[in-house]
DSSP file (Angstrom, degrees, kcal/mol; ACC not computed):
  #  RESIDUE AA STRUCTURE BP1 BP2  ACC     N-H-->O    O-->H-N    N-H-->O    O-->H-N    TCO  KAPPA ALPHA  PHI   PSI    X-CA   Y-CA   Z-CA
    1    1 A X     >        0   0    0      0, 0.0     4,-0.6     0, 0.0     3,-0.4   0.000 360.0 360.0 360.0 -25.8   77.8  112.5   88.3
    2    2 A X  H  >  +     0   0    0      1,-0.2     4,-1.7     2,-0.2     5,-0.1   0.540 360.0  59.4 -56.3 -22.8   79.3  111.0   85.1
    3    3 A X  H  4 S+     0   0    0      2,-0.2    -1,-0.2     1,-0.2     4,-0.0   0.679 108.0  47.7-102.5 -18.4   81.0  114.0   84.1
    4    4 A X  H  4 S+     0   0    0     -3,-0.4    -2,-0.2     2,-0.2    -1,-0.2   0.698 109.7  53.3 -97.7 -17.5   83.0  113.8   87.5
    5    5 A X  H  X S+     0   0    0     -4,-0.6     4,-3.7     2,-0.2     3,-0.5   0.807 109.6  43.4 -63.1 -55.2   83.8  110.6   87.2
    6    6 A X  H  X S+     0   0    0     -4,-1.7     4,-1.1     1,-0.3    -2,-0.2   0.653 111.7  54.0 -82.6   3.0   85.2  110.8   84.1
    7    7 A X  H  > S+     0   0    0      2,-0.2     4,-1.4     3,-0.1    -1,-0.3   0.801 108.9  50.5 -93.6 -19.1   87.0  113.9   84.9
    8    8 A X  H  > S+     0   0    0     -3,-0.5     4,-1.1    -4,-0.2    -2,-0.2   0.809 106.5  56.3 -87.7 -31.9   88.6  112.2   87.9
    9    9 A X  H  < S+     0   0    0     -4,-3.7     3,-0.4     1,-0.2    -1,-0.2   0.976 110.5  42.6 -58.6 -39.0   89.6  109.4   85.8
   10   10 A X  H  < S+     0   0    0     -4,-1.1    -2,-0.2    -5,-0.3    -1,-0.2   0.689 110.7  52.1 -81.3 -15.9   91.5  111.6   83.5
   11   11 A X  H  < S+     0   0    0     -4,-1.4   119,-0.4   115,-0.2    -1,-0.2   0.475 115.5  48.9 -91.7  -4.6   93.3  114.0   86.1
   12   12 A X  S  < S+     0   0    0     -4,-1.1    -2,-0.2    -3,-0.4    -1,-0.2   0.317 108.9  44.9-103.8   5.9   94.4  110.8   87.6
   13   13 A X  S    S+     0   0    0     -5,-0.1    -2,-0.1    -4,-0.1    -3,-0.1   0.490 121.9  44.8-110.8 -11.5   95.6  109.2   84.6
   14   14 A X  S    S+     0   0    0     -5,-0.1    -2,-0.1     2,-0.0    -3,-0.1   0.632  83.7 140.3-100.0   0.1   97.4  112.8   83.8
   15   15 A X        +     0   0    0     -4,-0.1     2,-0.3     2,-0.0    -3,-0.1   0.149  24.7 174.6 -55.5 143.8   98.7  113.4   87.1
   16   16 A X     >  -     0   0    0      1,-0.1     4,-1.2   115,-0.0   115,-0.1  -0.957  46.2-118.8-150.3 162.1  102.3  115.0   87.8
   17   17 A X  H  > S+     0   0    0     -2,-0.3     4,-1.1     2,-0.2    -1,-0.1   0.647 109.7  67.9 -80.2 -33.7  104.0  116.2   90.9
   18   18 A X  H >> S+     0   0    0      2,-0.2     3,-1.7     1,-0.1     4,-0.6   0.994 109.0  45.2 -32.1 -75.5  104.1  120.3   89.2
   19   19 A X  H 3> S+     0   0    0      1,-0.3     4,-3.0     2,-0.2    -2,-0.2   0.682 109.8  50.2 -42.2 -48.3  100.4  120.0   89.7
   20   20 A X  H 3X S+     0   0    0     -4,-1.2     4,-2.0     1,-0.2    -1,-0.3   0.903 112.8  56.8 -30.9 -61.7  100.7  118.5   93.2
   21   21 A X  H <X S+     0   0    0     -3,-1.7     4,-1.0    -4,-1.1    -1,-0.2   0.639 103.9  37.5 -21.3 -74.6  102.6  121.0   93.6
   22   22 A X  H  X S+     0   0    0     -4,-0.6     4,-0.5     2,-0.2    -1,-0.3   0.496 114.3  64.1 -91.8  -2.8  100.7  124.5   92.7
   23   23 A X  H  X S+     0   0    0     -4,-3.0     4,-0.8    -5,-0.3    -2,-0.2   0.965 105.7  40.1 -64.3 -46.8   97.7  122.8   94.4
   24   24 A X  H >X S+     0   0    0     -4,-2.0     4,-1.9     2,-0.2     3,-1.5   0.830 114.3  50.8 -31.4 -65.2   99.4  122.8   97.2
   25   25 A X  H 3X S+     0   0    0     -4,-1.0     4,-1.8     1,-0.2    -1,-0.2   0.617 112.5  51.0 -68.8 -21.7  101.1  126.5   97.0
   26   26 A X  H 3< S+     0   0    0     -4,-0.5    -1,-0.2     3,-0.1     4,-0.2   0.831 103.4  56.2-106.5  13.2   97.8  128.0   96.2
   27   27 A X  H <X S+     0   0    0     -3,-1.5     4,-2.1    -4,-0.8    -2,-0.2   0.757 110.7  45.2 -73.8 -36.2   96.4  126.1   99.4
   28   28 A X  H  X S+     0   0    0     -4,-1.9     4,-2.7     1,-0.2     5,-0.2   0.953 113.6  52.8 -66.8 -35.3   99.3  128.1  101.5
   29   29 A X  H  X S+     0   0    0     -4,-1.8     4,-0.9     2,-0.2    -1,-0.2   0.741 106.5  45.4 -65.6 -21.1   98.2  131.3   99.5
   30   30 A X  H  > S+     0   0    0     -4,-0.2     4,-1.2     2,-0.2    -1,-0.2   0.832 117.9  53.8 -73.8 -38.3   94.4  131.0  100.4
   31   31 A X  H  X S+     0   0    0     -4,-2.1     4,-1.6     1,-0.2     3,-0.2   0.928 110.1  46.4 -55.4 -49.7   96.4  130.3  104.3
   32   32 A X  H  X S+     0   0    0     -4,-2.7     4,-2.6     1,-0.3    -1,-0.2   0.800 117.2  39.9 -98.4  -2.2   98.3  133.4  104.1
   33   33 A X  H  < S+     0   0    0     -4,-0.9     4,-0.4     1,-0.2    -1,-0.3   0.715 102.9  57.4-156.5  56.0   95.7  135.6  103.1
   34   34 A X  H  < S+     0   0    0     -4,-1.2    -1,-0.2    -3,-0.2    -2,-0.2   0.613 113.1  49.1 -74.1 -36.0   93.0  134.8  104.8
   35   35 A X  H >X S+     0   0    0     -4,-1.6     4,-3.6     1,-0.2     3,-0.7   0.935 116.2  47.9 -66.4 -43.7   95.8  135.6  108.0
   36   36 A X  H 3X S+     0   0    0     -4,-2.6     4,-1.8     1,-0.2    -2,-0.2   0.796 107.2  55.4 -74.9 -24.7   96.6  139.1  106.0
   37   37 A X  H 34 S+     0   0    0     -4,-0.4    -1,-0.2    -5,-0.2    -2,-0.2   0.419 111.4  42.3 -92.0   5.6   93.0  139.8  105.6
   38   38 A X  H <4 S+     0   0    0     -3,-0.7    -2,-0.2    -4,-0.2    -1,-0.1   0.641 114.3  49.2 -87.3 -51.6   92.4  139.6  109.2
   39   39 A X  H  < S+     0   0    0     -4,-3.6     2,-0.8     1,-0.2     3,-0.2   0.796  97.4  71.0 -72.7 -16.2   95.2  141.3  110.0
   40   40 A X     X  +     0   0    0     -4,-1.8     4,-2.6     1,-0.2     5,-0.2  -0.626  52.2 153.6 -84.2  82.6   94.6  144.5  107.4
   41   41 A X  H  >  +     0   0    0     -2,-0.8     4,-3.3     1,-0.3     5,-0.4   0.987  68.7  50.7 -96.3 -46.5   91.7  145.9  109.4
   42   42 A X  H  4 S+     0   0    0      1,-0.3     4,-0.5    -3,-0.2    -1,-0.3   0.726 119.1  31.3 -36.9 -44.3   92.5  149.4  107.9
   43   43 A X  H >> S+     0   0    0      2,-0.2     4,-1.7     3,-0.1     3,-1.2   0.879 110.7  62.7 -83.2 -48.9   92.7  148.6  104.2
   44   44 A X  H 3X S+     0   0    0     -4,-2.6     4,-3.7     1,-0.4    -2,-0.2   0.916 117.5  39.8 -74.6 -31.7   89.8  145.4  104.5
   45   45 A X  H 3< S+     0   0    0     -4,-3.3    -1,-0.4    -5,-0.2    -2,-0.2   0.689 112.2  51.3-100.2  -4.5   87.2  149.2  105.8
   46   46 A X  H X> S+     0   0    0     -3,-1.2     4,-1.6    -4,-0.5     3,-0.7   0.926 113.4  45.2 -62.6 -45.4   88.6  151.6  103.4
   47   47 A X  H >X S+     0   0    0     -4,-1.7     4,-0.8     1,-0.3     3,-0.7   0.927 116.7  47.6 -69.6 -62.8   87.8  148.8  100.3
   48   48 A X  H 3< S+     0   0    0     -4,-3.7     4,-0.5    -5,-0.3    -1,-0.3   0.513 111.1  47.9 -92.2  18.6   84.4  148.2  101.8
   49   49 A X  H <4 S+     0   0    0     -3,-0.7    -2,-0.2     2,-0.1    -1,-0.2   0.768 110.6  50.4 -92.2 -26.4   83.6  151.8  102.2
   50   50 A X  H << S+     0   0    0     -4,-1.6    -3,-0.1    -3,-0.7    -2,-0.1   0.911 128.0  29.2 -69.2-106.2   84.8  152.7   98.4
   51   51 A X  S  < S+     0   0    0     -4,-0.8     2,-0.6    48,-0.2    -3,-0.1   0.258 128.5  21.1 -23.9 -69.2   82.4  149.7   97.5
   52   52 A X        +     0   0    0     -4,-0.5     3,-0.3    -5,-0.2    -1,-0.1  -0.950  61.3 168.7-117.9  96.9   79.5  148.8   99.5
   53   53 A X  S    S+     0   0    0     -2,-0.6    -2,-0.1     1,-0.1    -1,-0.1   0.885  85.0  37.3 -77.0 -34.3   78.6  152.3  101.6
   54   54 A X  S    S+     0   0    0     -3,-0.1     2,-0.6     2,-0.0    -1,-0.1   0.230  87.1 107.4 -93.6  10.4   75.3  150.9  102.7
   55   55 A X        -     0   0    0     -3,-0.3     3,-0.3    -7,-0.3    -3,-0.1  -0.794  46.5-167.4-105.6 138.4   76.0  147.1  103.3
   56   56 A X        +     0   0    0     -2,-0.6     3,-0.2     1,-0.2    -1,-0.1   0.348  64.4  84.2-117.0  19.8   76.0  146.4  107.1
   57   57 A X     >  +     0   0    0      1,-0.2     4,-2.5     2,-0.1     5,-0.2  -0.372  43.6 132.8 -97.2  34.1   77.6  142.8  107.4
   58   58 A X  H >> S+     0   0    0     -3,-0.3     3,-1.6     2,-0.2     4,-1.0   0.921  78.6  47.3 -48.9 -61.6   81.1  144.0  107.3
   59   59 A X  H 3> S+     0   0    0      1,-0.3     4,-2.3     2,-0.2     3,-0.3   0.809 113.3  51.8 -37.4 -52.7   81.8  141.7  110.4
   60   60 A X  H 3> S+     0   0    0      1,-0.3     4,-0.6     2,-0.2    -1,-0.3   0.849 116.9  39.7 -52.9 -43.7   79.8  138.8  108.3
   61   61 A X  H <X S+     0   0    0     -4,-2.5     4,-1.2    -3,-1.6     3,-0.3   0.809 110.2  53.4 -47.7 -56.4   82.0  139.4  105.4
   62   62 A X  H  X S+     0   0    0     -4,-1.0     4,-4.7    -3,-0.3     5,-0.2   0.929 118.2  38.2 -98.9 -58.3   85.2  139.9  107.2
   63   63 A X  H  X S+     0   0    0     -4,-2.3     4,-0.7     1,-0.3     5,-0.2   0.618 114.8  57.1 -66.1 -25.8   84.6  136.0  109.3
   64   64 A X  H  X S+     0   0    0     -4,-0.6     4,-1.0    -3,-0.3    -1,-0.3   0.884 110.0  36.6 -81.9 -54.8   83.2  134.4  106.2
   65   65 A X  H  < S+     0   0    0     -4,-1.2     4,-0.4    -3,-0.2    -2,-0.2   0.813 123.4  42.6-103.6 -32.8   86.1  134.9  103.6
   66   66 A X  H  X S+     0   0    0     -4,-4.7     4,-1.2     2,-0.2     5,-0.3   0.860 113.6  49.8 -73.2 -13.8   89.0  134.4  106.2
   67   67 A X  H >X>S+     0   0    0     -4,-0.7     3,-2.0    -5,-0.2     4,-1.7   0.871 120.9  41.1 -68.1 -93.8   87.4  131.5  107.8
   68   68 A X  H 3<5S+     0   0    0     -4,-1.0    -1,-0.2     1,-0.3    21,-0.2   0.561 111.8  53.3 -12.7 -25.3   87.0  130.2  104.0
   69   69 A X  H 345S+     0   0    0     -4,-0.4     4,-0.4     3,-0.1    -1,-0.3   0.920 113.9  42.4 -88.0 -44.7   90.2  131.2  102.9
   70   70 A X  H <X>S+     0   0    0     -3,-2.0     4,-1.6    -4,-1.2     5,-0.6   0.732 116.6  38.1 -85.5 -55.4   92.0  129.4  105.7
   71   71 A X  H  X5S+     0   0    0     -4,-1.7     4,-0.6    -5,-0.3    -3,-0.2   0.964 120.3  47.3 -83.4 -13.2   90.3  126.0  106.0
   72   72 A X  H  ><S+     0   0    0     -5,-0.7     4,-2.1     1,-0.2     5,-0.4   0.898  99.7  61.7 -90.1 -21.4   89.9  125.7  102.6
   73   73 A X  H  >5S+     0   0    0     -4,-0.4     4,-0.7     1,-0.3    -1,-0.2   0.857 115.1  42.5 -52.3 -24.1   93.5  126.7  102.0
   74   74 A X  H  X5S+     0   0    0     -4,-1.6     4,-1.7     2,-0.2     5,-0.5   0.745 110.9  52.4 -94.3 -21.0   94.0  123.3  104.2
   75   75 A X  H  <XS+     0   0    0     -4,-0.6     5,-2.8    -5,-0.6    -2,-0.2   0.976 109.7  49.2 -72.4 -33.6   91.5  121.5  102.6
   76   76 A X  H  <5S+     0   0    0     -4,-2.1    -1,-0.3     2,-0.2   -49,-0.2   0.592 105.3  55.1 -80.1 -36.2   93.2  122.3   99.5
   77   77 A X  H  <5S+     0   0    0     -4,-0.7    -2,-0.2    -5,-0.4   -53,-0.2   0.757 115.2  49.5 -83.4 -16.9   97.0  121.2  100.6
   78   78 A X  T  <5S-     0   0    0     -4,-1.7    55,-2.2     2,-0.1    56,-0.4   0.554 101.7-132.4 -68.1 -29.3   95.4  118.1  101.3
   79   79 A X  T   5 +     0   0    0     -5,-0.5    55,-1.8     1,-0.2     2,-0.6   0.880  56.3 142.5  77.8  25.5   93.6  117.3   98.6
   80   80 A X  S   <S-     0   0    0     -5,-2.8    -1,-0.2    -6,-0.5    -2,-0.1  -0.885  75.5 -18.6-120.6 141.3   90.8  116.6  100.5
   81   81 A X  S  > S+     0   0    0     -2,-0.6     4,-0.8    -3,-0.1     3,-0.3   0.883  83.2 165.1  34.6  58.3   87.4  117.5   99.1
   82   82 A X  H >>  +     0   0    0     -3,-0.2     3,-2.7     1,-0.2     4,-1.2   0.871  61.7  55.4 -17.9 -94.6   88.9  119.9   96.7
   83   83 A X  H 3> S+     0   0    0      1,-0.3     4,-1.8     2,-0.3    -1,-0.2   0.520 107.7  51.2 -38.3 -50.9   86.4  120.6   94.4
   84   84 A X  H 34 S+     0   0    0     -3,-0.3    -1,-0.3     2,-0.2    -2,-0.2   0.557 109.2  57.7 -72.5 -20.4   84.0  121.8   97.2
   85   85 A X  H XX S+     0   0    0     -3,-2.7     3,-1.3    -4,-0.8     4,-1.2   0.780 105.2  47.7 -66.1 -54.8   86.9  124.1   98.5
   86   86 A X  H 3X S+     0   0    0     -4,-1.2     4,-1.3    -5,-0.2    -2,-0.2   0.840 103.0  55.8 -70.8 -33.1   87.2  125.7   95.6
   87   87 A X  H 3< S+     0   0    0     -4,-1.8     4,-0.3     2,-0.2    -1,-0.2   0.697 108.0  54.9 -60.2 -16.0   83.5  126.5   95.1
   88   88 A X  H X4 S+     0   0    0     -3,-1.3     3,-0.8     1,-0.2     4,-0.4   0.989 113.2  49.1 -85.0 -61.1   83.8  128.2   98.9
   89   89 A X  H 3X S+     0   0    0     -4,-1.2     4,-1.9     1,-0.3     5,-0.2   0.397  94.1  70.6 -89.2 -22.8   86.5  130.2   97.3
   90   90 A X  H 3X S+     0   0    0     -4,-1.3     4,-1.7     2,-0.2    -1,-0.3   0.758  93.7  46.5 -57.1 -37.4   85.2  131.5   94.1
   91   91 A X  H <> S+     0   0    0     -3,-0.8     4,-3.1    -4,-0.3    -1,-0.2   0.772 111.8  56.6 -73.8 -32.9   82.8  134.0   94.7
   92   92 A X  H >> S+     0   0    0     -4,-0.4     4,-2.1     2,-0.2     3,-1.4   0.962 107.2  47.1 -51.0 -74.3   85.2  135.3   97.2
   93   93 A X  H 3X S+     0   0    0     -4,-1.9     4,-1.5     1,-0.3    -2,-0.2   0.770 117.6  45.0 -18.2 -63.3   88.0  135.6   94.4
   94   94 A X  H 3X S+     0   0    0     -4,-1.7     4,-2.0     2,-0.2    -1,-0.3   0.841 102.1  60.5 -75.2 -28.8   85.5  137.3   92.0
   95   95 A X  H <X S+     0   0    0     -4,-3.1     4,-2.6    -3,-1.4    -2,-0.3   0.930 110.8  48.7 -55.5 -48.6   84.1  139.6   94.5
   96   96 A X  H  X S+     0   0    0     -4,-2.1     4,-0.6     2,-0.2    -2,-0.2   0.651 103.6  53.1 -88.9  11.7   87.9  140.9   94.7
   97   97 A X  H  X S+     0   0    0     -4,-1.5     4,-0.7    -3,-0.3    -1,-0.2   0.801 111.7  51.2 -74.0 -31.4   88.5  141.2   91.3
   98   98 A X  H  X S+     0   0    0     -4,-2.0     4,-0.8    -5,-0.2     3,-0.5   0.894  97.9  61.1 -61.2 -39.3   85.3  143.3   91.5
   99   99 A X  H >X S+     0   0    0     -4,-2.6     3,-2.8     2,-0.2     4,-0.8   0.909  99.3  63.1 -24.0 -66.8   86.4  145.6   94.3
  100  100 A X  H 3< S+     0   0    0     -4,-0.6     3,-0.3     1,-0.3    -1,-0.2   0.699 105.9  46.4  -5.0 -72.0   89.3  146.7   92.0
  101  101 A X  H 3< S+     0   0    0     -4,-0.7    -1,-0.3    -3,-0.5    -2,-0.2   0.354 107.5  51.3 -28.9 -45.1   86.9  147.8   90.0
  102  102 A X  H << S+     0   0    0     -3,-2.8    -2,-0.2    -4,-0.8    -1,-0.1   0.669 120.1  12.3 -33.0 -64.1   84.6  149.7   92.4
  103  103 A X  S  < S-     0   0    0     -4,-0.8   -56,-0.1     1,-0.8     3,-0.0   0.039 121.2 -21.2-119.5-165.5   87.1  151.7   93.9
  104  104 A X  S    S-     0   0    0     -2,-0.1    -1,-0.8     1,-0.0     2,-0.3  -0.394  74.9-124.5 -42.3 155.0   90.9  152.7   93.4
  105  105 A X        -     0   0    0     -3,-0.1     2,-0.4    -4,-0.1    -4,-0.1  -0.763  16.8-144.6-101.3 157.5   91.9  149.8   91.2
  106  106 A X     >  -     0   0    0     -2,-0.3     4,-2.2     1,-0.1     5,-0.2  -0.996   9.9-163.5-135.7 111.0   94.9  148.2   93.1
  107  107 A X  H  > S+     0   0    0     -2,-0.4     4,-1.7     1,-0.2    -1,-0.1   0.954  98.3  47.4 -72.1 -36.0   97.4  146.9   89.9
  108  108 A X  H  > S+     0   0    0      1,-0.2     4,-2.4     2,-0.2    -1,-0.2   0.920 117.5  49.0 -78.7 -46.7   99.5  144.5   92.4
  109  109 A X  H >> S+     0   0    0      2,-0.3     4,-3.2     1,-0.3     3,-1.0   0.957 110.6  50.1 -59.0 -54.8   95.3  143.0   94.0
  110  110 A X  H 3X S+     0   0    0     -4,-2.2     4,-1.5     1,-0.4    -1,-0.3   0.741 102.3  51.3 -82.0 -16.9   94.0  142.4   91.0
  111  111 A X  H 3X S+     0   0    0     -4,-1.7     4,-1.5    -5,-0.2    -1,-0.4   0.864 111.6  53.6 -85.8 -23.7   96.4  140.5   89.4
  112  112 A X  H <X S+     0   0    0     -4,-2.4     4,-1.7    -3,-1.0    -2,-0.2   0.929 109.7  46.8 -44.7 -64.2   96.4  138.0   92.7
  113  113 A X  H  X S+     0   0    0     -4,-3.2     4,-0.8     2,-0.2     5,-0.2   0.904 110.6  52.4 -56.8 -38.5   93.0  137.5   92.5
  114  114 A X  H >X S+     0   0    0     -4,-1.5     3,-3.6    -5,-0.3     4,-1.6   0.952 115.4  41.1 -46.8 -89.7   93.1  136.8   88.6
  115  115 A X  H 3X S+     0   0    0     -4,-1.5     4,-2.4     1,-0.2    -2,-0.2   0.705 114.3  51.2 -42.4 -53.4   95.8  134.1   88.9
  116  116 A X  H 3< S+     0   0    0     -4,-1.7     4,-0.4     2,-0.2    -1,-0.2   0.522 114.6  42.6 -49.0 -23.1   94.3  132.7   91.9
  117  117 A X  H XX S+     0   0    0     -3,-3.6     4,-1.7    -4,-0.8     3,-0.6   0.799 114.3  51.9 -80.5 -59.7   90.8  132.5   90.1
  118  118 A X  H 3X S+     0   0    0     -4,-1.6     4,-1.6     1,-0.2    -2,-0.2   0.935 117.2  39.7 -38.0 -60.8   92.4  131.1   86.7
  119  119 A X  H 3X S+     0   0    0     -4,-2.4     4,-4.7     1,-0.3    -1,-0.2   0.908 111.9  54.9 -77.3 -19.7   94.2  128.4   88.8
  120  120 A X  H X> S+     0   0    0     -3,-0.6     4,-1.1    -4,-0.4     3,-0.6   0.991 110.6  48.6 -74.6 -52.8   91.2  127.5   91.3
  121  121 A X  H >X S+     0   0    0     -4,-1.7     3,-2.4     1,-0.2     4,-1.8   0.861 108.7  53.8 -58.3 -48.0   88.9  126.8   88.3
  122  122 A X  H >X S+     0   0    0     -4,-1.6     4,-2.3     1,-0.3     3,-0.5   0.821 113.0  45.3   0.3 -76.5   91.6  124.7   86.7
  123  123 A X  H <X S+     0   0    0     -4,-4.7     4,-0.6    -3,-0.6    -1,-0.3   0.397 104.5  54.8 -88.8  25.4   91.6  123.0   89.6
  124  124 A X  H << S+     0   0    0     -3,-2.4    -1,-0.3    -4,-1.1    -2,-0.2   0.669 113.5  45.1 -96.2 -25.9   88.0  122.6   90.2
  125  125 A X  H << S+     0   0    0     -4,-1.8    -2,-0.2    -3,-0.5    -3,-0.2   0.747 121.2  43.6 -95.6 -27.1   87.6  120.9   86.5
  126  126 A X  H  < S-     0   0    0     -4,-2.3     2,-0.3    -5,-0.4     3,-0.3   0.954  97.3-156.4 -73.9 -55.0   91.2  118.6   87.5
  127  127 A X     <  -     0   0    0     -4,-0.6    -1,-0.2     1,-0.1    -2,-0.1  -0.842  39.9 -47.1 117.6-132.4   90.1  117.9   90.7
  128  128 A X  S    S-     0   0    0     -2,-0.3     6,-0.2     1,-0.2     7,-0.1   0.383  80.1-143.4-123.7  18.2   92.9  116.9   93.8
  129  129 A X        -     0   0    0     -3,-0.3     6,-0.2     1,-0.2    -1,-0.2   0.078  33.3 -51.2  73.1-172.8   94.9  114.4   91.7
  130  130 A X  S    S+     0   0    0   -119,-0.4     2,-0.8     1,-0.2    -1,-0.2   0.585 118.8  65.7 -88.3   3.1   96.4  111.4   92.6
  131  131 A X  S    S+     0   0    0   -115,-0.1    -1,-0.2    -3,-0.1     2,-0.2  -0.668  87.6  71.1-141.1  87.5   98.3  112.3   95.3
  132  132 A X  S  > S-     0   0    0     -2,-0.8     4,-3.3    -3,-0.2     3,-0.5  -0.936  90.4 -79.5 172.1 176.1   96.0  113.2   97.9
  133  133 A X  H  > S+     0   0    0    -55,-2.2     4,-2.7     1,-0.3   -53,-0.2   0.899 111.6  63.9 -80.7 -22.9   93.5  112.3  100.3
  134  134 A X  H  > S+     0   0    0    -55,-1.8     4,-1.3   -56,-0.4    -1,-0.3   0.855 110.1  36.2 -49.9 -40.0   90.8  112.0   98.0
  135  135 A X  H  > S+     0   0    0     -3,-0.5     4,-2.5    -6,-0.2     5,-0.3   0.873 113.0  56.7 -78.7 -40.5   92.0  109.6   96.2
  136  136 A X  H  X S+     0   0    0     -4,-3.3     4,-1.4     2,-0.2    -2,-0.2   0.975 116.2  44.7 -31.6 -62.8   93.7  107.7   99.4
  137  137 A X  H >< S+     0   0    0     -4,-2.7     3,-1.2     1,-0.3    -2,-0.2   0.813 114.4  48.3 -43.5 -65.4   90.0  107.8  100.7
  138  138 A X  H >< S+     0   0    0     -4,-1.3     3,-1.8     1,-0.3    -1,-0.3   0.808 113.3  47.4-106.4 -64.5   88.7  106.6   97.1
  139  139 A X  H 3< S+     0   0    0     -4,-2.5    -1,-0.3     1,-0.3    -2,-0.2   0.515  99.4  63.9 -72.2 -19.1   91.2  103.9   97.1
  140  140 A X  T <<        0   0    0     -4,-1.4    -1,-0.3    -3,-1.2    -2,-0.2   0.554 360.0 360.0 -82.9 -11.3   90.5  102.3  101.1
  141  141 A X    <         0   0    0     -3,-1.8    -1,-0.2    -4,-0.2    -2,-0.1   0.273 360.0 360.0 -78.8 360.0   86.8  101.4   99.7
């Protein structure tokens, strides 16, 4: 608990409005495609047919990583619970750099999913800054 404390002291004593920023833009990018990975029904069962032939929770899959993609993408433009957003979002993010892998590799996928892991661990060790609701919250106590 020390280690989060002192990590929240120091991403609030480094804080800048860039950061605000690309927390923010990669909350709208978890938004839009968690909507595009509902809406790609064609692609999302080619991917898990190259991949998993035998796994029989597409549906579970499918409901799990856009619900997750989407409320934590808000959770994440907020700044509220961050850190707990991003953990929803990780395995997801590394399951589709693995797909890649699997299957056809897809040049355009895999570099989205890279950058978009790189920047959620970032912010999962920075946390949701000062200018967000976590700290609003932190600061009404």
């Amino acid at each position: 608990m020390d280690t989060v404390k002192n990590l929240n002291k120091w991403a609030n004593s480094h804080t800048s409005y860039p950061l605000d920023v690309l927390r923010v833009a990669l909350g709208i990018f978890l938004i839009v495609m968690g909507g595009v990975f509902i809406t790609n029904k064609h692609y999302l069962h080619e991917i898990i047919l190259n991949s998993m032939q035998n796994f029989g929770s597409e549906m579970l899959m499918i409901h799990y990583i856009a619900s997750a993609h989407m409320m934590g993408g808000i959770m994440i433009i907020f700044g509220l619970l961050t850190r707990w957003a991003i953990l929803a979002q990780i395995p997801i993010l590394i399951g589709a750099i693995a797909v890649n892998f699997m299957g056809p590799f897809y040049t355009q996928n895999f570099i989205l999913a890279s950058v978009s892991l790189l920047v959620c661990i970032f912010f999962l060790f920075y946390g949701s800054g000062k200018h967000s609701a976590d700290y609003y919250f932190k600061m009404q106590q």
